[in-house]
Residue, then its C-alpha position, 0 to 999 in steps of 0.5 A: x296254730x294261726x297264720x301270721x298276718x301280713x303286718x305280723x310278719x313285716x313286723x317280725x322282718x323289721x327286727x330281725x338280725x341282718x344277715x351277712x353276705x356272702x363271706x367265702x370270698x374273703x375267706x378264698x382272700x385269706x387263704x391265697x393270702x397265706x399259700x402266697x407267704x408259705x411259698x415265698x419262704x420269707x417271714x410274715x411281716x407286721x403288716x400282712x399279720x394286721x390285715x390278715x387278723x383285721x380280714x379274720x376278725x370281720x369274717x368272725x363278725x359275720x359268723x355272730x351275726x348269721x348265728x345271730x339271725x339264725x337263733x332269731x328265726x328258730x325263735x320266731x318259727x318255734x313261736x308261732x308254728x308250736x301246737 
């Protein structure tokens, strides 16, 4: 096993995948969101449904990308840390 060089391994951090900041604010969002429709007892409205979905399909986005850079360094690590 060898160590990476420095240049290796700003190269490796170039291409890597981002990684999402933190998402559970906005999941905290989407939850105050729903407990606020279920105790006001009234229908969802069109509205509140499309901003919930858009809220959902960003969080969904980010959970790719976090799988996605996660898949990324497991690669990376297997790589250059195998005997």
């Amino acid at each position: 096993m060898t160590a990476l060089t420095r240049k290796e391994w700003q190269s490796l951090k170039r291409t890597a995948p981002r990684v999402p900041g933190n998402t559970c604010p906005q999941i905290d969002a989407v939850l105050t969101k729903l407990e606020t429709i279920v105790n006001r007892e009234k229908p969802i409205s069109e509205f509140q449904h499309k901003q919930l979905i858009k809220r959902m399909e960003q969080l969904r986005r980010a959970n790719e990308t976090l799988r996605e850079s996660g898949h990324y360094w497991y690669d990376v690590a297997k790589d250059n840390l195998r005997p």
